[in-house]
N, C-alpha and C positions, 0 to 999 in steps of 0.2 A: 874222597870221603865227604861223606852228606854235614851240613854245617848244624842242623839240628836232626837229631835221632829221638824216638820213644816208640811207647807202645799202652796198653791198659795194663789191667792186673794181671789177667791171663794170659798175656802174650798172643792172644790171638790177633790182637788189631797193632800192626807195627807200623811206622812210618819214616819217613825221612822228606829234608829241603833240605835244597841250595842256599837257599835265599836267608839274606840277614834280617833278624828281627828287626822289626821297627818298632816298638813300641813295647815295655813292659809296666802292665796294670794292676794292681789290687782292682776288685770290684766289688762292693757290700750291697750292692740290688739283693734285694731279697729273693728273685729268683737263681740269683750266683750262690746264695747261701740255703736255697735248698738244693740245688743240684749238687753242690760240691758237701753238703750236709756239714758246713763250718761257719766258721764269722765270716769268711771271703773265699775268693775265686782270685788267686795269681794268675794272670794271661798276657801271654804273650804274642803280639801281632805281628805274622810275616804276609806278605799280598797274597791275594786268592787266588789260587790257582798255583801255587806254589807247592803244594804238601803232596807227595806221593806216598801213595800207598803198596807196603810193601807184601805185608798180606794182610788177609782179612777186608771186611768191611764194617761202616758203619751203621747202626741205626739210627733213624731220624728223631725227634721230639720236637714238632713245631708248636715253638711259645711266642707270646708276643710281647715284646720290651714297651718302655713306656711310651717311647714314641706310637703307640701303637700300630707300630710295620714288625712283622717277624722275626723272628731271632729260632735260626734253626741250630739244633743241640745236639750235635752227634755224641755217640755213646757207643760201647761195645754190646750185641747182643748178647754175650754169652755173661762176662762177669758187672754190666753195668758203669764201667767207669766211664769218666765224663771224657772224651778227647777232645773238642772243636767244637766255639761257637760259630756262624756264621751271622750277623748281625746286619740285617738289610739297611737300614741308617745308616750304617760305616761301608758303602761300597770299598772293596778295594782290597780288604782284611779280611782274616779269618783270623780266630783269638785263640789260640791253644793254650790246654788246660797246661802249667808248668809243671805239677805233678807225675804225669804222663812223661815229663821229656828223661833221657836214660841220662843228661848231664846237666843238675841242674848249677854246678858250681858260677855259673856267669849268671842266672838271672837276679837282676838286681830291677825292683820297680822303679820305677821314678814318677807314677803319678796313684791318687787312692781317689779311683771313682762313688758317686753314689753315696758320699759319705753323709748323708740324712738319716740314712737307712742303713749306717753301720751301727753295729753291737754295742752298748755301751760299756761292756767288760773288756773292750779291745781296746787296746793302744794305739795310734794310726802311729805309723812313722814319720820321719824328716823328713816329706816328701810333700810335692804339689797335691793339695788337695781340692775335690770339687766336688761339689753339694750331690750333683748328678754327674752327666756326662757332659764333657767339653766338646763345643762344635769341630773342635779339631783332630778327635780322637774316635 
C-alpha cells in the first residue's frame, strides 16, 4: 500500500508514493494564496520523482518564484485543483498540495514560509517561521 494517496476534486487526477515526506510547509507567497485561493498553501515534500501517477494527467502553469527560476504548477485539467508544485530552486522536491492527499490525519507543518507576505487576519502557528524561504528548504 502506497504510503501517500490523493487525487483532485474530480477524481480524475489520482496518485500515489512510496516515499516518506520530507518536509511539511505552510507557504503565504502570494502566489500559494492565489493558487490555492486562501491565506496559504499546506505542502508537503517527498523527492521528485517519487509521485506516480495513477490515472489522469496534469496541466502545467509555469510561474516564476522569487528567486526568479520557475516554479511549475500542476493542476487538474478538467476541475482545476492545484496537485504539485515543482520549484526549480528546491532541486530534489516536489510540494504536494495537502488538500489533494485522501489522508490527511498525519500532516502536521513544522515550518511557515514567506511569512512577509502572510494575511494579517491569520494566526501563524507554534511553528518555525521564516520571512521567505529557508536556504534549506
Amino acid at each position: 500500500m502506497a504510503k501517500i494517496e490523493g487525487s483532485c476534486l474530480c477524481g480524475q487526477v489520482q496518485y500515489a508514493s512510496m516515499a516518506e515526506p520530507l518536509v511539511v510547509a505552510l507557504c503565504n507567497c502570494t502566489h500559494c494564496q492565489k493558487q490555492s485561493g486562501g491565506a496559504f498553501s499546506v505542502n508537503v515534500g517527498i523527492p521528485k520523482g517519487s509521485l506516480k501517477f495513477e490515472t489522469g494527467q496534469t496541466q502545467v502553469f509555469a510561474d516564476r518564484g522569487s528567486s526568479g527560476q520557475a516554479v511549475y504548477r500542476h493542476f487538474c485539467p478538467n476541475c482545476g485543483s492545484p496537485i504539485f508544485s515543482d520549484v526549480v530552486s528546491r532541486p530534489g522536491l516536489i510540494w504536494l498540495k495537502a488538500g489533494t492527499l485522501k489522508d490527511t490525519s498525519w500532516v502536521k507543518p513544522t515550518m511557515s514560509l514567506w511569512c512577509e507576505s502572510a494575511q494579517s487576519w491569520v494566526h501563524q502557528p507554534d511553528i518555525q517561521q521564516f520571512r521567505q524561504g529557508p536556504a534549506s528548504v
